[in-house]
Steps between C-alpha positions, in 0.01 A plus 500: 500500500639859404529771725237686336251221524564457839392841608216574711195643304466773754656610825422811663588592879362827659637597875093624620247330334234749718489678131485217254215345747318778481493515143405137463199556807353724234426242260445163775167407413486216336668252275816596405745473178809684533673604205864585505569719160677793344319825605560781241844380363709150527719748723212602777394131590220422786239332632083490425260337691229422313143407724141392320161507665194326379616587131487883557710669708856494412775650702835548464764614698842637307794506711815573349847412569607792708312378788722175531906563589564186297248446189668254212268346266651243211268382266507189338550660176426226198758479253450752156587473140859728443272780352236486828745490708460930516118467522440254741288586804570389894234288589270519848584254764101479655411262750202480757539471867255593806587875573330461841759286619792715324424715726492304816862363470590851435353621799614164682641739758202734546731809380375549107262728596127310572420152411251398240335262686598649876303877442626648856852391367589389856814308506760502749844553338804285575769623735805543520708233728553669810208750449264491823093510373316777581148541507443841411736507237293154383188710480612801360671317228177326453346868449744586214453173314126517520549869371706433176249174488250804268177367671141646347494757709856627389544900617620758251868428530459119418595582114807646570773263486645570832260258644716245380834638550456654861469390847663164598874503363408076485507395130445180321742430215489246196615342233314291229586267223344315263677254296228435223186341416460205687699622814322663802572902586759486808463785760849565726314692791704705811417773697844562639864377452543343791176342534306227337487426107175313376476328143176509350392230185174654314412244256453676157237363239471580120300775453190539292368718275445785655174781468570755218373854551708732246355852528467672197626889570335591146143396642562710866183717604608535799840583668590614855747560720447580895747444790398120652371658812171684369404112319636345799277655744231462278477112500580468842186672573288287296295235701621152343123396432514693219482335162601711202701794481435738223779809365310745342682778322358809273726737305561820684223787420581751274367853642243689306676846308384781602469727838343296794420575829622341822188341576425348105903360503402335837217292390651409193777320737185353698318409167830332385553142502851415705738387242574224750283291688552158699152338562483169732191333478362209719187339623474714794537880265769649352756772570664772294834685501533823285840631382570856401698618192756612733884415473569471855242222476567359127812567370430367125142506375459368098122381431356481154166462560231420797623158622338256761605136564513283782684221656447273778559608786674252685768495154556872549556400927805327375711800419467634873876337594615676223329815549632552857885473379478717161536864469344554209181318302466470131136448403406412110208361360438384120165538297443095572515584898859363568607675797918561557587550864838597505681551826860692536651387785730699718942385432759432760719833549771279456445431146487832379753597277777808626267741330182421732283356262451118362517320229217250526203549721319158584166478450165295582282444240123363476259444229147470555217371207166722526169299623359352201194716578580830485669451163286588187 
Protein backbone atom coordinates (compact mmCIF):
# COMPACT_ATOMS: atom_id res chain seq x y z
CA UNK A 1 0.00 0.00 0.00
CA UNK A 2 1.39 3.59 -0.96
CA UNK A 3 1.68 6.30 1.29
CA UNK A 4 -0.95 8.16 -0.35
CA UNK A 5 -3.44 5.37 -0.11
CA UNK A 6 -2.80 4.94 3.28
CA UNK A 7 -3.88 8.35 4.36
CA UNK A 8 -6.72 9.09 6.47
CA UNK A 9 -9.77 10.52 4.51
CA UNK A 10 -10.11 13.25 7.05
CA UNK A 11 -8.55 14.35 10.30
CA UNK A 12 -9.33 17.46 11.93
CA UNK A 13 -8.45 18.38 15.72
CA UNK A 14 -9.83 21.65 17.31
CA UNK A 15 -8.46 22.62 21.06
CA UNK A 16 -12.53 23.86 22.26
CA UNK A 17 -15.06 22.16 20.60
CA UNK A 18 -17.72 24.65 22.78
CA UNK A 19 -17.83 26.43 19.09
CA UNK A 20 -17.98 23.60 16.63
CA UNK A 21 -20.83 22.05 19.10
CA UNK A 22 -22.65 24.83 18.91
CA UNK A 23 -22.72 24.98 15.34
CA UNK A 24 -23.67 21.35 14.97
CA UNK A 25 -26.68 21.91 18.04
CA UNK A 26 -28.15 24.15 15.38
CA UNK A 27 -28.89 21.57 12.98
CA UNK A 28 -29.44 18.20 15.73
CA UNK A 29 -32.77 17.27 14.86
CA UNK A 30 -32.91 14.43 13.22
CA UNK A 31 -31.23 11.95 10.97
CA UNK A 32 -28.07 12.91 10.02
CA UNK A 33 -25.62 12.64 6.80
CA UNK A 34 -22.53 14.48 7.13
CA UNK A 35 -20.80 15.52 4.18
CA UNK A 36 -17.16 16.37 4.23
CA UNK A 37 -16.47 18.56 0.83
CA UNK A 38 -14.70 21.49 -0.73
CA UNK A 39 -16.51 24.74 0.32
CA UNK A 40 -15.91 27.55 -2.27
CA UNK A 41 -12.47 26.35 -3.64
CA UNK A 42 -10.38 22.85 -3.37
CA UNK A 43 -8.19 25.33 -1.14
CA UNK A 44 -11.07 26.35 1.63
CA UNK A 45 -12.13 22.66 2.53
CA UNK A 46 -14.93 21.88 5.39
CA UNK A 47 -17.54 20.20 6.71
CA UNK A 48 -21.71 20.10 5.96
CA UNK A 49 -24.11 18.47 7.87
CA UNK A 50 -26.82 17.69 6.00
CA UNK A 51 -30.39 16.76 8.24
CA UNK A 52 -33.98 15.68 6.44
CA UNK A 53 -37.37 15.75 8.09
CA UNK A 54 -40.43 14.01 6.88
CA UNK A 55 -39.27 14.88 3.19
CA UNK A 56 -39.40 18.71 3.76
CA UNK A 57 -37.30 20.40 5.84
CA UNK A 58 -33.74 20.34 4.96
CA UNK A 59 -30.99 21.84 6.98
CA UNK A 60 -27.64 22.32 6.62
CA UNK A 61 -25.00 23.46 8.60
CA UNK A 62 -21.58 24.83 6.67
CA UNK A 63 -18.64 24.89 8.78
CA UNK A 64 -15.49 25.62 7.27
CA UNK A 65 -12.02 24.74 7.96
CA UNK A 66 -10.95 27.66 10.04
CA UNK A 67 -12.83 26.44 12.92
CA UNK A 68 -10.61 23.19 13.23
CA UNK A 69 -6.55 23.82 14.12
CA UNK A 70 -5.91 20.68 12.09
CA UNK A 71 -8.43 20.14 8.98
CA UNK A 72 -6.75 17.68 6.10
CA UNK A 73 -9.07 16.14 3.76
CA UNK A 74 -7.56 13.57 0.87
CA UNK A 75 -9.88 12.39 -1.47
CA UNK A 76 -9.81 9.28 -3.09
CA UNK A 77 -9.31 10.88 -6.33
CA UNK A 78 -10.05 8.14 -9.35
CA UNK A 79 -7.47 7.93 -11.82
CA UNK A 80 -7.97 10.45 -15.26
CA UNK A 81 -7.10 10.18 -18.86
CA UNK A 82 -3.51 12.46 -19.43
CA UNK A 83 -5.79 15.26 -20.91
CA UNK A 84 -8.43 15.12 -17.63
CA UNK A 85 -5.98 15.02 -15.55
CA UNK A 86 -6.38 19.32 -15.39
CA UNK A 87 -10.20 18.99 -15.17
CA UNK A 88 -10.80 16.53 -12.76
CA UNK A 89 -12.92 17.39 -9.72
CA UNK A 90 -12.22 16.28 -5.78
CA UNK A 91 -14.88 14.16 -4.89
CA UNK A 92 -17.18 14.35 -1.41
CA UNK A 93 -16.34 11.89 1.23
CA UNK A 94 -20.33 11.68 2.78
CA UNK A 95 -21.22 9.30 5.28
CA UNK A 96 -24.20 9.10 7.85
CA UNK A 97 -23.81 8.81 11.52
CA UNK A 98 -26.26 9.74 14.58
CA UNK A 99 -25.39 13.49 15.31
CA UNK A 100 -27.09 13.10 18.72
CA UNK A 101 -24.50 10.96 19.91
CA UNK A 102 -21.58 13.11 18.15
CA UNK A 103 -22.34 15.26 20.41
CA UNK A 104 -22.42 13.30 23.57
CA UNK A 105 -18.80 11.93 23.27
CA UNK A 106 -17.90 15.44 22.62
CA UNK A 107 -19.37 16.65 25.61
CA UNK A 108 -18.23 13.29 27.43
CA UNK A 109 -16.82 15.68 30.01
CA UNK A 110 -19.80 18.02 30.47
CA UNK A 111 -17.49 21.11 29.27
CA UNK A 112 -18.74 21.60 25.34
CA UNK A 113 -21.12 23.88 26.30
CA UNK A 114 -24.85 21.98 27.02
CA UNK A 115 -25.65 18.50 26.13
CA UNK A 116 -28.14 17.48 23.53
CA UNK A 117 -29.79 15.10 25.39
CA UNK A 118 -28.81 16.59 29.15
CA UNK A 119 -30.78 20.36 28.57
CA UNK A 120 -29.52 21.84 32.13
CA UNK A 121 -26.00 20.75 30.80
CA UNK A 122 -25.11 19.64 34.36
CA UNK A 123 -21.97 17.72 34.42
CA UNK A 124 -19.37 17.74 36.91
CA UNK A 125 -15.93 18.27 35.29
CA UNK A 126 -12.89 16.12 36.04
CA UNK A 127 -10.20 17.35 38.39
CA UNK A 128 -7.15 17.78 38.59
CA UNK A 129 -5.07 15.11 40.87
CA UNK A 130 -4.54 16.80 43.97
CA UNK A 131 -7.46 19.30 43.46
CA UNK A 132 -9.82 19.21 46.69
CA UNK A 133 -13.89 19.31 45.42
CA UNK A 134 -15.73 22.08 46.23
CA UNK A 135 -19.25 22.49 46.30
CA UNK A 136 -19.82 25.90 45.41
CA UNK A 137 -17.46 25.97 42.78
CA UNK A 138 -19.53 22.51 41.61
CA UNK A 139 -22.65 24.61 41.41
CA UNK A 140 -21.53 27.62 40.01
CA UNK A 141 -19.82 25.79 37.29
CA UNK A 142 -23.05 24.05 36.82
CA UNK A 143 -24.59 27.73 36.31
CA UNK A 144 -22.15 28.59 33.45
CA UNK A 145 -22.62 25.32 31.59
CA UNK A 146 -26.36 25.49 31.79
CA UNK A 147 -25.87 29.18 30.50
CA UNK A 148 -23.81 28.51 27.26
CA UNK A 149 -26.32 25.25 27.14
CA UNK A 150 -28.82 28.29 24.82
CA UNK A 151 -32.05 26.96 26.53
CA UNK A 152 -35.64 28.42 25.00
CA UNK A 153 -35.70 30.99 27.09
CA UNK A 154 -32.14 32.26 25.98
CA UNK A 155 -31.70 36.26 27.15
CA UNK A 156 -30.50 38.84 24.66
CA UNK A 157 -26.82 38.12 24.96
CA UNK A 158 -27.23 34.31 24.14
CA UNK A 159 -26.28 35.13 20.28
CA UNK A 160 -23.21 36.59 20.98
CA UNK A 161 -20.48 34.22 20.84
CA UNK A 162 -19.03 34.92 24.16
CA UNK A 163 -21.43 32.50 25.60
CA UNK A 164 -19.27 29.95 24.40
CA UNK A 165 -15.93 31.33 24.90
CA UNK A 166 -16.37 32.87 28.51
CA UNK A 167 -16.68 31.77 31.98
CA UNK A 168 -15.05 28.41 32.96
CA UNK A 169 -11.31 28.44 31.59
CA UNK A 170 -12.23 24.20 31.44
CA UNK A 171 -12.16 23.15 27.74
CA UNK A 172 -12.71 19.95 25.95
CA UNK A 173 -10.29 19.25 23.10
CA UNK A 174 -10.40 16.71 20.06
CA UNK A 175 -9.25 15.13 17.39
CA UNK A 176 -11.11 13.04 14.68
CA UNK A 177 -10.25 10.71 11.91
CA UNK A 178 -11.81 8.86 9.54
CA UNK A 179 -10.04 6.40 7.50
CA UNK A 180 -12.76 5.75 4.73
CA UNK A 181 -15.90 4.16 3.89
CA UNK A 182 -16.30 1.21 5.76
CA UNK A 183 -14.31 2.43 8.90
CA UNK A 184 -16.09 4.06 11.92
CA UNK A 185 -15.37 8.08 12.78
CA UNK A 186 -12.78 7.94 15.86
CA UNK A 187 -13.15 10.79 18.46
CA UNK A 188 -9.66 11.44 20.72
CA UNK A 189 -11.52 13.36 23.63
CA UNK A 190 -9.48 15.41 26.74
CA UNK A 191 -10.31 18.14 28.71
CA UNK A 192 -6.87 18.76 30.10
CA UNK A 193 -3.23 17.53 29.62
CA UNK A 194 -2.80 15.96 32.53
CA UNK A 195 -6.04 14.38 32.87
CA UNK A 196 -7.98 11.65 31.24
CA UNK A 197 -8.11 10.91 27.31
CA UNK A 198 -11.36 9.04 26.07
CA UNK A 199 -11.60 7.32 22.50
CA UNK A 200 -14.84 7.41 21.00
CA UNK A 201 -15.92 4.71 17.85
CA UNK A 202 -19.18 6.25 15.99
CA UNK A 203 -20.06 3.69 13.55
CA UNK A 204 -20.53 5.45 10.12
CA UNK A 205 -23.16 4.08 7.51
CA UNK A 206 -23.45 4.88 3.71
CA UNK A 207 -25.45 7.63 3.24
CA UNK A 208 -28.55 8.02 1.16
CA UNK A 209 -29.87 10.20 -1.09
CA UNK A 210 -30.42 13.05 0.46
CA UNK A 211 -33.68 15.86 0.14
CA UNK A 212 -32.98 18.41 -2.68
CA UNK A 213 -34.25 21.95 -2.17
CA UNK A 214 -32.17 24.27 -4.71
CA UNK A 215 -33.62 27.79 -4.43
CA UNK A 216 -33.95 29.51 -7.46
CA UNK A 217 -32.69 33.40 -6.76
CA UNK A 218 -34.34 34.31 -10.30
CA UNK A 219 -37.91 33.27 -8.88
CA UNK A 220 -37.29 35.37 -5.22
CA UNK A 221 -40.46 37.54 -4.18
CA UNK A 222 -39.38 37.89 -1.19
CA UNK A 223 -35.98 38.72 0.49
CA UNK A 224 -35.08 39.86 4.04
CA UNK A 225 -32.61 40.46 6.24
CA UNK A 226 -33.14 41.26 10.19
CA UNK A 227 -30.67 40.70 13.09
CA UNK A 228 -31.69 36.90 14.61
CA UNK A 229 -32.98 38.48 17.73
CA UNK A 230 -36.27 40.32 16.42
CA UNK A 231 -37.23 36.44 14.61
CA UNK A 232 -35.87 34.89 17.60
CA UNK A 233 -38.10 36.44 20.04
CA UNK A 234 -40.79 36.06 17.82
CA UNK A 235 -41.02 32.18 17.82
CA UNK A 236 -40.22 31.86 21.24
CA UNK A 237 -43.36 33.58 21.97
CA UNK A 238 -45.48 31.45 19.93
CA UNK A 239 -47.53 28.80 21.94
CA UNK A 240 -46.32 25.32 20.37
CA UNK A 241 -50.09 24.28 19.69
CA UNK A 242 -49.95 26.21 16.88
CA UNK A 243 -50.13 24.56 13.50
CA UNK A 244 -49.12 26.67 10.52
CA UNK A 245 -47.11 29.61 10.33
CA UNK A 246 -47.76 31.99 7.56
CA UNK A 247 -44.97 35.08 6.21
CA UNK A 248 -46.87 37.53 4.63
CA UNK A 249 -45.05 40.31 2.85
CA UNK A 250 -46.47 43.40 0.58
CA UNK A 251 -44.21 45.77 -1.37
CA UNK A 252 -43.60 48.97 0.47
CA UNK A 253 -46.37 51.84 -0.33
CA UNK A 254 -45.56 54.35 -2.59
CA UNK A 255 -46.89 57.88 -1.17
CA UNK A 256 -49.46 59.77 -3.11
CA UNK A 257 -47.70 63.23 -5.03
CA UNK A 258 -48.86 66.04 -4.01
CA UNK A 259 -49.17 68.31 -0.63
CA UNK A 260 -50.74 66.27 2.31
CA UNK A 261 -51.54 67.02 5.60
CA UNK A 262 -50.32 65.43 8.82
CA UNK A 263 -53.44 63.84 9.58
CA UNK A 264 -54.19 62.32 5.63
CA UNK A 265 -50.16 60.92 5.66
CA UNK A 266 -51.14 59.27 9.03
CA UNK A 267 -53.97 57.19 7.93
CA UNK A 268 -52.46 56.28 4.86
CA UNK A 269 -49.69 54.48 7.23
CA UNK A 270 -52.84 53.01 9.21
CA UNK A 271 -54.66 52.10 5.88
CA UNK A 272 -51.36 50.42 4.73
CA UNK A 273 -50.83 46.84 4.75
CA UNK A 274 -47.32 45.99 6.80
CA UNK A 275 -44.94 44.86 4.22
CA UNK A 276 -44.20 42.10 6.72
CA UNK A 277 -46.37 40.01 8.60
CA UNK A 278 -45.85 36.59 10.59
CA UNK A 279 -49.33 34.97 11.21
CA UNK A 280 -49.50 31.66 13.53
CA UNK A 281 -52.59 29.99 13.31
CA UNK A 282 -53.97 27.08 15.50
CA UNK A 283 -57.10 25.47 16.73
CA UNK A 284 -57.36 27.61 19.67
CA UNK A 285 -56.99 31.41 17.32
CA UNK A 286 -54.30 32.90 15.84
CA UNK A 287 -51.74 35.62 16.54
CA UNK A 288 -50.10 38.34 14.48
CA UNK A 289 -46.76 40.19 14.49
CA UNK A 290 -46.43 43.42 12.34
CA UNK A 291 -43.03 44.73 11.16
CA UNK A 292 -42.33 48.29 10.17
CA UNK A 293 -40.35 49.47 7.09
CA UNK A 294 -37.79 50.59 9.42
CA UNK A 295 -33.95 49.74 9.15
CA UNK A 296 -33.26 49.45 12.70
CA UNK A 297 -35.84 46.67 12.46
CA UNK A 298 -35.17 45.26 8.73
CA UNK A 299 -32.05 45.93 7.43
CA UNK A 300 -32.75 44.60 3.68
CA UNK A 301 -36.33 44.66 2.43
CA UNK A 302 -36.74 43.34 -1.59
CA UNK A 303 -40.52 42.15 -2.28
CA UNK A 304 -41.96 41.96 -5.74
CA UNK A 305 -45.30 41.58 -5.14
CA UNK A 306 -47.99 40.78 -2.17
CA UNK A 307 -46.76 37.36 -0.95
CA UNK A 308 -48.38 34.92 1.66
CA UNK A 309 -47.33 31.28 2.30
CA UNK A 310 -47.20 29.11 5.12
CA UNK A 311 -45.36 26.32 6.68
CA UNK A 312 -45.89 24.05 9.46
CA UNK A 313 -45.30 25.13 12.32
CA UNK A 314 -43.56 22.65 14.17
CA UNK A 315 -40.88 22.60 10.71
CA UNK A 316 -40.32 26.32 11.20
CA UNK A 317 -39.76 25.32 15.47
CA UNK A 318 -36.71 23.59 14.22
CA UNK A 319 -34.60 26.59 13.41
CA UNK A 320 -34.93 27.93 17.14
CA UNK A 321 -31.17 26.30 18.08
CA UNK A 322 -30.02 28.06 15.31
CA UNK A 323 -31.73 31.21 15.80
CA UNK A 324 -30.41 31.73 19.37
CA UNK A 325 -26.56 31.46 18.16
CA UNK A 326 -26.78 33.63 14.77
CA UNK A 327 -26.42 37.27 14.46
CA UNK A 328 -27.98 37.81 11.55
CA UNK A 329 -31.17 35.99 9.57
CA UNK A 330 -31.51 35.69 5.88
CA UNK A 331 -35.15 35.17 4.91
CA UNK A 332 -36.09 34.29 1.01
CA UNK A 333 -39.01 32.90 -0.39
CA UNK A 334 -39.63 31.74 -4.19
CA UNK A 335 -42.98 32.12 -6.22
CA UNK A 336 -43.55 28.07 -5.50
CA UNK A 337 -43.40 28.91 -1.52
CA UNK A 338 -39.81 27.54 -0.84
CA UNK A 339 -38.74 29.29 2.13
CA UNK A 340 -34.56 29.90 2.70
CA UNK A 341 -33.69 30.40 6.34
CA UNK A 342 -30.31 31.37 6.39
CA UNK A 343 -28.50 31.88 9.65
CA UNK A 344 -24.90 33.80 10.01
CA UNK A 345 -23.39 32.67 12.86
CA UNK A 346 -21.09 34.66 15.04
CA UNK A 347 -16.67 33.51 14.36
CA UNK A 348 -14.08 32.83 16.96
CA UNK A 349 -11.89 36.16 17.45
CA UNK A 350 -9.18 33.95 17.01
CA UNK A 351 -9.73 33.26 13.47
CA UNK A 352 -9.86 36.58 12.26
CA UNK A 353 -7.33 37.55 10.03
CA UNK A 354 -4.56 40.63 11.29
CA UNK A 355 -6.89 43.04 9.59
CA UNK A 356 -10.07 42.25 11.91
CA UNK A 357 -12.24 40.81 9.53
CA UNK A 358 -12.73 36.99 8.15
CA UNK A 359 -12.56 35.19 5.44
CA UNK A 360 -15.39 32.69 5.70
CA UNK A 361 -18.36 33.18 7.91
CA UNK A 362 -20.17 29.76 8.75
CA UNK A 363 -23.51 29.54 8.25
CA UNK A 364 -26.86 27.49 9.07
CA UNK A 365 -29.04 26.93 6.47
CA UNK A 366 -32.81 25.56 6.23
CA UNK A 367 -35.22 25.00 3.52
CA UNK A 368 -38.75 24.70 4.07
CA UNK A 369 -41.58 23.41 1.14
CA UNK A 370 -44.92 25.63 1.40
CA UNK A 371 -48.23 23.62 2.63
CA UNK A 372 -49.64 22.14 -0.36
CA UNK A 373 -52.70 24.30 0.42
CA UNK A 374 -51.90 27.60 0.27
CA UNK A 375 -50.21 27.11 -3.10
CA UNK A 376 -52.35 27.99 -6.23
Amino acid sequence: MSQVESLPTLKASVHDVRYFCALLRGVNFANVSTRFSQINSLNDRGLVVVVEEARTLLGKAYIFADVFDEFTFNADIPEAQPSQSQQAEVPDSIFEIPLNLFLECLNIFGTAGGSASNKSGKYKAWKKPGEESDDNESNEAEGDQEGRGGNKQAKAGAGRLEQFFSGSDRKTSMRLTYIGPGHPLTLIVAEDASGPTTTCEIATFDAEPHLELPFDSEQMVLKIILKSSWLRDALSELDPSYDKLTFIGNPPGVPEPGAQTARERQRARLQAKPILRIEATGTFGNTQMDYPNDRDVLESFECVKPVSFSYRFSHISRTVRALQTSVKTSLRIDSEGLLSLQFLMPSPTSRMNPSGSNDTSNFIEFCCLALEDELV
